[in-house]
N, C-alpha and C positions, 0 to 999 in steps of 0.2 A: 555381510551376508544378507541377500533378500530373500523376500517368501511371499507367494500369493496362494491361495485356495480356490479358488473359481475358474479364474479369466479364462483357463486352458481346458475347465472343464465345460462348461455353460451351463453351472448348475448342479455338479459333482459332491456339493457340500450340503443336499438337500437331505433333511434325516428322512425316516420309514419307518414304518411298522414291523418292529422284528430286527430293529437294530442291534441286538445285543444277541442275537444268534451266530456260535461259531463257525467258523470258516472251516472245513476240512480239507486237510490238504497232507501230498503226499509228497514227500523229501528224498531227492533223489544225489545224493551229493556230488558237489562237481560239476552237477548238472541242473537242478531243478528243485522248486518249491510248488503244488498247484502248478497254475498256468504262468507261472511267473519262469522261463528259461536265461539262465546266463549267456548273456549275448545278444537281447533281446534289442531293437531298434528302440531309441526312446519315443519314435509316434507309434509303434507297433504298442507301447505300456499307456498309454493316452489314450490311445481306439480302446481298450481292456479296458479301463477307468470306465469308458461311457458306457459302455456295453454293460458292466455289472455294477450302474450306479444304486441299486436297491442293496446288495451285496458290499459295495466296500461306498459310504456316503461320505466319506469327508478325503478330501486329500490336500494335503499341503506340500508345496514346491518348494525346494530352497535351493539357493545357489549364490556364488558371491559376482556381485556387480562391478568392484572395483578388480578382481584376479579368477575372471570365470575360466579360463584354461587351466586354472592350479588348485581345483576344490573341486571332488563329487558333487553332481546334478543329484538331488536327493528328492524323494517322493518319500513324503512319511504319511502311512494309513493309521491314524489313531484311533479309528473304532477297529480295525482288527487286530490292530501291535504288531504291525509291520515297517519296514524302514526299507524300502529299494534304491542303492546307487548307481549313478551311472556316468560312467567314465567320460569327462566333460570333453575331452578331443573324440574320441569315436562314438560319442555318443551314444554305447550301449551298455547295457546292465552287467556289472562290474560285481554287486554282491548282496547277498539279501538278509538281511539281521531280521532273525524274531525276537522280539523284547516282551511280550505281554502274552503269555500262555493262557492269562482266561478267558481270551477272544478267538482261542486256537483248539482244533484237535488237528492230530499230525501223526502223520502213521510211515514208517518205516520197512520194507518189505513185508506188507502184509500185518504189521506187527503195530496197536496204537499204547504210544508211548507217552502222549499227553493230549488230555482232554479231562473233563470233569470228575471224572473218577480215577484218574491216574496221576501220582503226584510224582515229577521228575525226578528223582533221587538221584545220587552217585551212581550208588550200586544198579537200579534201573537202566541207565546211560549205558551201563560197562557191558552189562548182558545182554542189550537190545542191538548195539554196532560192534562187538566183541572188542578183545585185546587190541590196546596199540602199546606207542611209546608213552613213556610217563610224561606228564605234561610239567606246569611250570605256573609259577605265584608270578602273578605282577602286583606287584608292591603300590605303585601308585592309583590303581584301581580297585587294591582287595578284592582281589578273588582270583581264580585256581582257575588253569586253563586247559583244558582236555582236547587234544589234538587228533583228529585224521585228513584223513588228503580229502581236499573237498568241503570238509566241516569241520566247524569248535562249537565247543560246550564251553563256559565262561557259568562259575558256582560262586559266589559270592563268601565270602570268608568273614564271622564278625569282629571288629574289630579290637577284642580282649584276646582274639587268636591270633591277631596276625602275627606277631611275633614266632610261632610254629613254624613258619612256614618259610621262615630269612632260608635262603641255601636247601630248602628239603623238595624233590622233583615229586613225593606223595601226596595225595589227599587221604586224610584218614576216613574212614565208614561212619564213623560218629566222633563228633566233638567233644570233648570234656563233659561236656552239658547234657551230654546225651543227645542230642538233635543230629540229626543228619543233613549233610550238604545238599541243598535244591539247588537244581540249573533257573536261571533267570534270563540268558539269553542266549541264541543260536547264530553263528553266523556262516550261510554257504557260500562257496566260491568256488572257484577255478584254480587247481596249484594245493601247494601243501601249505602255505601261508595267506591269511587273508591281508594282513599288513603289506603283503607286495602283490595281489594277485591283478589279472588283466581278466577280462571277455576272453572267453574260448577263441581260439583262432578261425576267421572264416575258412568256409570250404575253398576248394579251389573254382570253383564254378559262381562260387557267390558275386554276385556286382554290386553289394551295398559297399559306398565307400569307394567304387570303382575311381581307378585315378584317370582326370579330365586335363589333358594336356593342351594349355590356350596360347595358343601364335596370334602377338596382335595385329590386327589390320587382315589378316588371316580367316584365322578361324577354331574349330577344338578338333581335339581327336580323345574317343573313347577312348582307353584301353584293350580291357576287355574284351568290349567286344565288337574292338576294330570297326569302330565307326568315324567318319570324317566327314563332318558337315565346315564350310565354309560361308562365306559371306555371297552374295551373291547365287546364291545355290535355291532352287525354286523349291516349293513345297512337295513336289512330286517324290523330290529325290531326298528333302528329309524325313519321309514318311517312310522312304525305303529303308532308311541307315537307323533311325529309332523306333521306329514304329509310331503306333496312333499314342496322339498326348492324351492325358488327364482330362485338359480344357482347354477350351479356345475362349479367348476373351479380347474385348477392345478394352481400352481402355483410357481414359482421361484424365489420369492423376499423373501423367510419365516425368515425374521431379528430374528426370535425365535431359530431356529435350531442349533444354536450355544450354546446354551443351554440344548440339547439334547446331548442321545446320539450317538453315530458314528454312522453312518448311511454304507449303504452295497451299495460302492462303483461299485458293477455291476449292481446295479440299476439303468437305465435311468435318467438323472433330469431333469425336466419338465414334463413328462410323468406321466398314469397313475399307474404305476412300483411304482412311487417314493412316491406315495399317491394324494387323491385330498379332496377337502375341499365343502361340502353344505353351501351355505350364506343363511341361515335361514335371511333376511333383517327387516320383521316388527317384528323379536322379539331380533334383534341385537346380533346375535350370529353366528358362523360360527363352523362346523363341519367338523374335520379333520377324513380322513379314510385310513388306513393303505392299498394300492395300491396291495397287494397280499392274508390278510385276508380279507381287506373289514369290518374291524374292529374299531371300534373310536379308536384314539391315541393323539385327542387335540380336547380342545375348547376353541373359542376364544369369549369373551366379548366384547360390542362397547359401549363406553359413549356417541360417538356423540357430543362432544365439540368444541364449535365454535373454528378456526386455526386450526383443525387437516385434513390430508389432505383428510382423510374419511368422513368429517363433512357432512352429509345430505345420506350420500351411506347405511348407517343402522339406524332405529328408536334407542333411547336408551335401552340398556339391566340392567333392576333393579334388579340386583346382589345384593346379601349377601354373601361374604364367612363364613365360620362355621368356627373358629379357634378351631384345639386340643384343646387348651388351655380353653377351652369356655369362655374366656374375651375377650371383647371386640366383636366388627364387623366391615368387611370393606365392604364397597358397592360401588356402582356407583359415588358417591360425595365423595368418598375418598380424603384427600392429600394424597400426598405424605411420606412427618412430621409424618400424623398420622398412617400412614402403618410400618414407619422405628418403631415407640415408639412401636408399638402392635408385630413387627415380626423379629426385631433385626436387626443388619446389611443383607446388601443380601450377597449370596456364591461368590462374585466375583467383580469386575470391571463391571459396566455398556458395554453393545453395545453401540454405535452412530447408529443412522440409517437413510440415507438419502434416502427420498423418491422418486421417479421417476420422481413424480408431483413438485418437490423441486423447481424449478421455478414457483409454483404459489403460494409455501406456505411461505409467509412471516413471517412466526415463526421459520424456519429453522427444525433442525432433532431432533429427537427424541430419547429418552435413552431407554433402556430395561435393568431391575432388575430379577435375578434370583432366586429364594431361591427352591436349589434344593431338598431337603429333605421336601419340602412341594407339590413339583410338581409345583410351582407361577410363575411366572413372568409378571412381571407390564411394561406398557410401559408406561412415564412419561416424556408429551409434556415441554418445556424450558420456 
């Protein structure tokens, strides 16, 4: 598991005056915590970071480098005791644990149920989101779990008591000791289980995630919203089919071009002469244009995978390539492994490519794979 605190902020982890003022925030189960929504884009909770860096100053990222498709993308706020996940294939906010109530007040239909002068109680809990079913002891965690759709309560149970509790679905009002069960932590979701829950289902009209179906030597086709740009096709008419990009940019780093072929050395490089590129940004794609027809001649694909030095600079692009072959598919959650078994060795020796940003990415450089008779090439972070 890695974790960084800055990189993705630029500057996120800077403290303030008033750092230890609570958060207020209103819980909406199923749905919402504050401005934090289940389902949320993870650069849509990044833009939020920068925006209320006086408000929430410290964030740490975690996520695992060696099985990032099989671990929560995880944002932990330790000055406000928050923890947001986020579902590492679609990239959006999966569930949001509060753990630290004295950096919180939290209000409930109108109703505040914790903040400084309100201490969580059982019986508190019970009255504030009424009846449900009886919850349930987890043994290996000590403590007593209070269930509704949408949200849990999780009470800690001490450990001269746990024995009470082998086989019993109650929590008592007061322990032996007299003391009362305090809730320690919340967690909201989607579903009536947080252990299995997903992001809310997009709308039907939603394009995040839109599937990008790629013909090579070809070209792509939206889904959605039945767009068809191919190779060769002037900017006129991809302007018609996506609309205006993000950015236009030239560029002089294209670690691809070495893959291509020779290029007409009376051409300027860096210049418009030499071609420039649309970064289509929320639909993670980039459009390369031929600098004297004004013609597409590339497109590039973004997975948006935590360590790449692009990581948050494009939404993910949910690619399909169509293989000749029609077996198999390679998408956005491709390995590697399964790209070599489906497309055979590549035409060549790998690039190295080191980044410019190569001092902040502590993953090092990156390889790029050719397979020139399909028009491919794969860049494949170490």
């Amino acid at each position: 598991m890695s974790s960084t605190t800055s990189s993705i902020l630029q500057g996120g982890v800077s403290s303030y005056a008033g750092s230890n003022a609570r958060l207020d925030m209103e819980i909406v189960p199923s749905l919402s915590v504050g401005p934090f929504t289940l389902g949320m884009a993870i650069g849509d909770l990044i833009s939020h970071f920068r925006r209320r860096k006086n408000q929430i100053p410290k964030v740490e990222f975690k996520y695992s480098d060696s099985a990032p498709l099989d671990y929560d993308l995880v944002f932990n706020l330790p000055a406000n005791g928050i923890a947001l996940r986020v579902d590492p294939k679609t990239q959006r906010l999966r569930n949001i644990e509060l753990y630290d109530f004295s950096k919180l007040r939290l209000i409930y239909e109108n109703t505040e149920f914790i903040s400084h002068k309100t201490l969580p109680t059982f019986v508190l809990i019970y009255k504030t989101f009424g009846p449900t079913y009886p919850g349930w002891y987890e043994e290996d965690n000590q403590r007593y779990v209070l269930n509704y759709e949408g949200i849990s309560f999780m009470f800690p149970v001490p450990t001269k008591y746990a024995d009470m509790f082998a086989g019993n679905p109650d929590l008592p009002l007061t322990f032996p000791d007299a003391t009362t069960p305090v809730l320690n932590r919340i967690l909201i979701y989607h579903g009536t289980q947080w252990q299995t829950s997903n992001p809310p289902a997009l709308g039907q009209n939603d394009l995040y995630l839109e599937n990008v179906y790629v013909e090579p030597c070809k070209g792509l086709t939206f889904m959605s919203r039945v767009a068809n740009i191919t190779f060769g096709m002037s900017a006129q008419d991809v302007l018609a089919e996506l609309g205006k990009p993000n950015y236009a940019s030239y560029r002089r780093d294209d670690a691809m071009r070495i893959h291509t072929a020779p290029r007409d050395e009376s051409r300027s490089e860096g210049t418009a002469a030499e071609g420039y590129w649309w970064n289509y940004v929320s639909l993670g794609v980039d459009v390369l244009f031929d600098g004297y027809s004004h013609t597409v001649k590339k497109f590039m694909h973004h997975t948006n995978f935590p360590g790449h030095p692009d990581f948050n600079r494009y939404r993910r692009c949910n690619f399909s390539i169509v293989l000749p072959s029609g077996e198999g598919r390679i998408d956005a959650l491709s390995k590697w492994d399964n790209i070599k078994s489906l497309l055979g060795n590549p035409s060549g020796p790998p690039v190295i490519f080191n980044s410019m940003v190569q001092h902040r990415n502590p993953f090092g450089s990156t390889s790029f794979y050719g397979y020139s008779e399909l028009g491919l090439i794969f860049e494949v972070c170490n």
